[in-house]
TIROMI-564795 format. One record per residue: x, y, z of N, C-alpha, C in turn; chain; residue in one letter. Coordinates in steps of 0.02 Angstrom, whole numbers. Atoms other than C-alpha are relative to their C-alpha. Layout:
+--------+--------+--------+--------+--------+--------+--------+--------+--------+--------+---------+
|   n_c1 |   n_c2 |   n_c3 |  ca_c1 |  ca_c2 |  ca_c3 |   c_c1 |   c_c2 |   c_c3 | cadena | residuo |
+--------+--------+--------+--------+--------+--------+--------+--------+--------+--------+---------+
|      X |      Y |      Z |      X |      Y |      Z |      X |      Y |      Z |      A |       a |
...
+--------+--------+--------+--------+--------+--------+--------+--------+--------+--------+---------+
***
This chain:
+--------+--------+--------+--------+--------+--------+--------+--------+--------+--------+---------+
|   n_c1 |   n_c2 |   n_c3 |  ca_c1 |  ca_c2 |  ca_c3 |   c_c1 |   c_c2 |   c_c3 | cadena | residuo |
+--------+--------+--------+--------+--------+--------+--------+--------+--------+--------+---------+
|     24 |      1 |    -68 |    930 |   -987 |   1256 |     56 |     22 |     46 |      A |       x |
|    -59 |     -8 |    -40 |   1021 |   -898 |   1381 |      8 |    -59 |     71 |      A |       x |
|    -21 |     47 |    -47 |   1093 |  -1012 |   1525 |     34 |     40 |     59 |      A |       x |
|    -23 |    -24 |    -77 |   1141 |   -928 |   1706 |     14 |    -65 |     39 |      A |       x |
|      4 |     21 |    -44 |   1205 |  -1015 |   1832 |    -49 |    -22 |     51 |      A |       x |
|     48 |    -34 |    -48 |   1065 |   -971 |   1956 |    -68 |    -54 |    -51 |      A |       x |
|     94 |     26 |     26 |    907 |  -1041 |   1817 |     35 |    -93 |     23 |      A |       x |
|      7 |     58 |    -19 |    993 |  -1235 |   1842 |    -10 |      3 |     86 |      A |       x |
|     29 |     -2 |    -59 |    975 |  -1209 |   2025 |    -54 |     -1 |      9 |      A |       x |
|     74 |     -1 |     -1 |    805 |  -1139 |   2009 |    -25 |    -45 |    -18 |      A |       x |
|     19 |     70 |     37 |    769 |  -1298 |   1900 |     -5 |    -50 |     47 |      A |       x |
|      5 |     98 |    -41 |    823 |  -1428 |   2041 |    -51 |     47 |     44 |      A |       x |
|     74 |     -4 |    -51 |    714 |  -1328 |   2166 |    -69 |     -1 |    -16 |      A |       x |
|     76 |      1 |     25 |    574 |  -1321 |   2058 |    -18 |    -73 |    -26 |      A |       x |
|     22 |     85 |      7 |    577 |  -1522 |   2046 |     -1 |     -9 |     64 |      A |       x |
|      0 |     -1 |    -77 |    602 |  -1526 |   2229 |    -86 |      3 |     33 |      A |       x |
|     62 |    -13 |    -18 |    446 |  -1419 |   2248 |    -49 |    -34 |    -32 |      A |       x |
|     39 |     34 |     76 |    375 |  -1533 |   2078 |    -81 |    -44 |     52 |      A |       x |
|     72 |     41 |    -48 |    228 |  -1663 |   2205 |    -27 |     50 |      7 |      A |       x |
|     30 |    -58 |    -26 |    207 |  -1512 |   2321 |    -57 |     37 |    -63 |      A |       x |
|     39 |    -47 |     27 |    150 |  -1401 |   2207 |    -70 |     -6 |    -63 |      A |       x |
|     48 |     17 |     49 |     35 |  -1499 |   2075 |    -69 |     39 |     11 |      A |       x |
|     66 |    -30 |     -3 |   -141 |  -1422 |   2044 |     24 |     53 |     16 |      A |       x |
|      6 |    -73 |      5 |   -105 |  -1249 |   2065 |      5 |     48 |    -46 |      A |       x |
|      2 |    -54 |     50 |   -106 |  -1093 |   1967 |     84 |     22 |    -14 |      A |       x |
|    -75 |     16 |     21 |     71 |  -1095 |   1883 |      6 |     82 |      0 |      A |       x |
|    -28 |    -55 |     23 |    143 |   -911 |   1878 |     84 |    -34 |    -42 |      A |       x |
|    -52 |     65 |     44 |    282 |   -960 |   1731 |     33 |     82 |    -31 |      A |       x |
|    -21 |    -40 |     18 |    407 |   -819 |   1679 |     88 |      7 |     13 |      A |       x |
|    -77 |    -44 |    -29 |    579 |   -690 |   1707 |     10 |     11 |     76 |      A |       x |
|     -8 |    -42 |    -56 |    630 |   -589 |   1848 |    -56 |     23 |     15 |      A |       x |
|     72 |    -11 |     -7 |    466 |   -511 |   1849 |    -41 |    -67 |     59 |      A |       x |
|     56 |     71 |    -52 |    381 |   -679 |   1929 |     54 |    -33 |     44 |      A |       x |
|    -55 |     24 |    -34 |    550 |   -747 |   1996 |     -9 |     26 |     71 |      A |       x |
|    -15 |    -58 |    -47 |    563 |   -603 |   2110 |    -67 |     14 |     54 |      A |       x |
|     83 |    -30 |    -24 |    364 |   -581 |   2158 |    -12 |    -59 |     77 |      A |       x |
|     -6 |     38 |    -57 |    416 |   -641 |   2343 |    -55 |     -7 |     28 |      A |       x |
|     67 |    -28 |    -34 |    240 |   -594 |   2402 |    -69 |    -68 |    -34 |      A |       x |
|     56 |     37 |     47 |    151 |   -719 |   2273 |    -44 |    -39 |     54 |      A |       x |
|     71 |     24 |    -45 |     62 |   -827 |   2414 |    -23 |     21 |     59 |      A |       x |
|     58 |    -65 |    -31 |     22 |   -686 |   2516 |    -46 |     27 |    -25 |      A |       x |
|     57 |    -42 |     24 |    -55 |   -591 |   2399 |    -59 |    -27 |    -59 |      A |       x |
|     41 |     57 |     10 |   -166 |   -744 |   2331 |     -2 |    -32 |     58 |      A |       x |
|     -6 |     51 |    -71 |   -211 |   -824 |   2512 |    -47 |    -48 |    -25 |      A |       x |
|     43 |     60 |     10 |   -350 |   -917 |   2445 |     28 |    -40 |    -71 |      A |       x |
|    -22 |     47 |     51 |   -255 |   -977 |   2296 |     64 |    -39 |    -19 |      A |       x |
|    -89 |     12 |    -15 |   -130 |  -1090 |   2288 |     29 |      3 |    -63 |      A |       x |
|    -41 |    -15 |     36 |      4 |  -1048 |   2181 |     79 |    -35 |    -10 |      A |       x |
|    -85 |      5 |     17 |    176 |  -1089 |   2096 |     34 |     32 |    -25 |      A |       x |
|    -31 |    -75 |     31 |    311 |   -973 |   2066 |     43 |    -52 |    -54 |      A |       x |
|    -53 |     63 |     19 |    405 |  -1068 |   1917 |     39 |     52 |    -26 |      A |       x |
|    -48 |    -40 |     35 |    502 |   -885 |   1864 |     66 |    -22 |      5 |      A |       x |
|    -76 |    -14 |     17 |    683 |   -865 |   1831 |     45 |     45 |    -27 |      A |       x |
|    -32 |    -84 |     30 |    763 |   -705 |   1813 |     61 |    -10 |    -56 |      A |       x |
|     -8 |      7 |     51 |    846 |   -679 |   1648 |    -13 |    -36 |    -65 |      A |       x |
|     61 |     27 |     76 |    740 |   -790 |   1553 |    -13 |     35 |    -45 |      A |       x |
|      9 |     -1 |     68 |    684 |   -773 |   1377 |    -60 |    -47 |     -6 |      A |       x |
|     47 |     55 |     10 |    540 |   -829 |   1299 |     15 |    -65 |    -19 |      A |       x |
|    -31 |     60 |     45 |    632 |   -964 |   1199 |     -5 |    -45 |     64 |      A |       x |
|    -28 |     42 |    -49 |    695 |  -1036 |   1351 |    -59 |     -5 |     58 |      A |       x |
|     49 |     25 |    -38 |    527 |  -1042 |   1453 |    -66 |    -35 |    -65 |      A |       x |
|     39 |     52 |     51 |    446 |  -1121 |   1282 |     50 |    -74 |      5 |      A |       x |
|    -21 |     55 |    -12 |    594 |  -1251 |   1321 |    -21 |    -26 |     62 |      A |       x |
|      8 |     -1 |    -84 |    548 |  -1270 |   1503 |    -63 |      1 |     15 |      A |       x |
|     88 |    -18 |     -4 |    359 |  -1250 |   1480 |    -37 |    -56 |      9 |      A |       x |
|      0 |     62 |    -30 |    320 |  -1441 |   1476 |      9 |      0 |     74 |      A |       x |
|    -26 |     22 |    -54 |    409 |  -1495 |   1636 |    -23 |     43 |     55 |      A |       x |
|     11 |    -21 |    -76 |    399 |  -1339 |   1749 |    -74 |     32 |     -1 |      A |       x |
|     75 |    -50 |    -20 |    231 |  -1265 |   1707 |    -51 |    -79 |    -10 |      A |       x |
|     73 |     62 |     15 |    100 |  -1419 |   1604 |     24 |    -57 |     60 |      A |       x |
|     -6 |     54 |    -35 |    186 |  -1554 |   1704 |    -41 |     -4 |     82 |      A |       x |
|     48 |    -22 |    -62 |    102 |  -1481 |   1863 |    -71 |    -16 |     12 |      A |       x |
|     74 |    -30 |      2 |    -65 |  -1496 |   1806 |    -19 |     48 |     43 |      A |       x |
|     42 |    -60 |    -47 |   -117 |  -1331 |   1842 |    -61 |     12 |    -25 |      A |       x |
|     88 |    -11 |      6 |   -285 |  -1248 |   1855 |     15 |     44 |    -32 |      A |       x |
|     -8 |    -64 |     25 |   -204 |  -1099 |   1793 |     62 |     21 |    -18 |      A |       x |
|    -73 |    -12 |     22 |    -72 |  -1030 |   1693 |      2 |     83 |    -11 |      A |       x |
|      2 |    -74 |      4 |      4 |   -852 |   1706 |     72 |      7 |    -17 |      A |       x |
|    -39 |      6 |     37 |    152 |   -804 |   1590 |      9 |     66 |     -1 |      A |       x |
|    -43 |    -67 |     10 |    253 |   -656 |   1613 |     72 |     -1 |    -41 |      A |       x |
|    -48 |     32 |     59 |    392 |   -673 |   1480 |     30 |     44 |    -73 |      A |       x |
|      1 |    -56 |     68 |    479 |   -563 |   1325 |     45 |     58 |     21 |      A |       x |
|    -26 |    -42 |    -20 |    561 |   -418 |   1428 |     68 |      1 |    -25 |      A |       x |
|    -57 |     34 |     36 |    725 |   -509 |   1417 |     17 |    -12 |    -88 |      A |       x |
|    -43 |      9 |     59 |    717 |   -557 |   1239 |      8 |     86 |    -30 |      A |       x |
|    -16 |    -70 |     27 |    709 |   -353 |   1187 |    107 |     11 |      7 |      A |       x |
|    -72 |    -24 |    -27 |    885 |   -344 |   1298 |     52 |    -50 |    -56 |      A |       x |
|    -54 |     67 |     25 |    954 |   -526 |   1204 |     -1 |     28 |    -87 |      A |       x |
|      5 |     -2 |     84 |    892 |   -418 |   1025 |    -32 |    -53 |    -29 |      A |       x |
|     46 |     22 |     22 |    761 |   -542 |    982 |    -36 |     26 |    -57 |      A |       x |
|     55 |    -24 |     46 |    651 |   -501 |    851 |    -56 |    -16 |     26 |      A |       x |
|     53 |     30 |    -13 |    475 |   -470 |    906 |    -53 |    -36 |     -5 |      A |       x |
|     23 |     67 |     34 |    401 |   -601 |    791 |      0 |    -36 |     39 |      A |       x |
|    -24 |     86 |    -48 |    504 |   -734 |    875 |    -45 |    -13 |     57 |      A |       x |
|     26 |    -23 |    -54 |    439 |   -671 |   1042 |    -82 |    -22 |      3 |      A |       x |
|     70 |      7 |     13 |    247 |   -685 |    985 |      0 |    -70 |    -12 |      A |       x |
|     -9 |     80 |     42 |    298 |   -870 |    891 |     -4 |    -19 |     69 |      A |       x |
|    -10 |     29 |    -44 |    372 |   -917 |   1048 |    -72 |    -14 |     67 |      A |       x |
|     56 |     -1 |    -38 |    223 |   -862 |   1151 |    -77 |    -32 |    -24 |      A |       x |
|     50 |     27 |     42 |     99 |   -927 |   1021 |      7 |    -86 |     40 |      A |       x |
|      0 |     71 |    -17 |    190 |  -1093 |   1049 |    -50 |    -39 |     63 |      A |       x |
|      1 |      1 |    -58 |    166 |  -1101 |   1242 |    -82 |     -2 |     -2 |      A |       x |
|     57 |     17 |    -26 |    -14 |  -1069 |   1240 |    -27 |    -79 |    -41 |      A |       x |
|     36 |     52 |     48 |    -35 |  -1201 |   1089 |      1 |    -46 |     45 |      A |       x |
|    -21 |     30 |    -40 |     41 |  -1312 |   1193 |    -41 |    -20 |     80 |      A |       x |
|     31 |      4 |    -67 |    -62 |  -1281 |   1357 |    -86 |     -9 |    -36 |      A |       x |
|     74 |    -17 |     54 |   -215 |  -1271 |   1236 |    -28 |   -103 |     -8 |      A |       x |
|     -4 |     88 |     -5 |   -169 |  -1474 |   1200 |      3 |    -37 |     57 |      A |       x |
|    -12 |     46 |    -71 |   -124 |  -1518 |   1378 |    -60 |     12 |     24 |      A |       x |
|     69 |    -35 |    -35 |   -310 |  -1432 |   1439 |     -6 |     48 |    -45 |      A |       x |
|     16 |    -21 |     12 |   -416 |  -1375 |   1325 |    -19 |     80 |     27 |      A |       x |
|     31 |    -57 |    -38 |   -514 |  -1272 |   1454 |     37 |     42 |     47 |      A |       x |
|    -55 |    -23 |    -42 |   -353 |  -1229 |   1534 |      5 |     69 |      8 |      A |       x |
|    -10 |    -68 |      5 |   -361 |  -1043 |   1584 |     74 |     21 |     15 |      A |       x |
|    -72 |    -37 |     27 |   -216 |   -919 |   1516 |      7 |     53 |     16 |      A |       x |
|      4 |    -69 |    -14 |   -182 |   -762 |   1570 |     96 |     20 |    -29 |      A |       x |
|    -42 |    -22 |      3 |    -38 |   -673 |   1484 |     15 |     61 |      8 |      A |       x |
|     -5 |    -85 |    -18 |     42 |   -503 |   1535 |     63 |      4 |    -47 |      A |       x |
+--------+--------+--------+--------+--------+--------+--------+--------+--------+--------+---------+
***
């Protein structure tokens, strides 16, 4: 799992935001979703959580997937994730395992839990 400076930060603000944000549609990822400053503009009627973190890895948002995404109870989960491990040399197995995990996982916390992966 890689470790930045910058993702424990993101971590205490994303317990900060942790009440706030319950029930919403979790966006859960890298830089890709980190970065997507626009997210509750361009969903007005939906409320949303940004839980990205630029240089993530899947590994490390299957560690983090509990706490900052299921712990939310969301209505909705959206998982952008994998980019990074190509750069860290991953094997794309792992990558699929890892992502397998994550839905199993959201699959047990809410069955009917809708998934959307990109």
């Amino acid at each position: 799992v890689r470790v930045f400076g910058w993702m424990v930060d993101n971590r205490r603000e994303f317990w900060r935001q942790r009440e706030h944000e319950r029930g919403r549609v979790v966006f859960a990822g890298d830089s890709l979703v980190a970065g997507w400053r626009t997210l509750k503009q361009d969903f007005p009627s939906v409320p949303v959580a940004n839980r990205g973190i630029g240089g993530d890895v899947s590994r490390g948002l299957l560690f983090r997937f509990q706490e900052d995404v299921l712990d939310l109870q969301p209505t909705a989960v959206v998982i952008q994730i994998g980019t990074n491990d190509l750069s860290a040399q991953q094997a794309p197995a792992d990558t699929v395992s890892n992502l397998a995990a994550m839905i199993e996982m959201a699959r047990r916390h809410d069955h009917g839990l809708p998934i959307v992966v990109c």
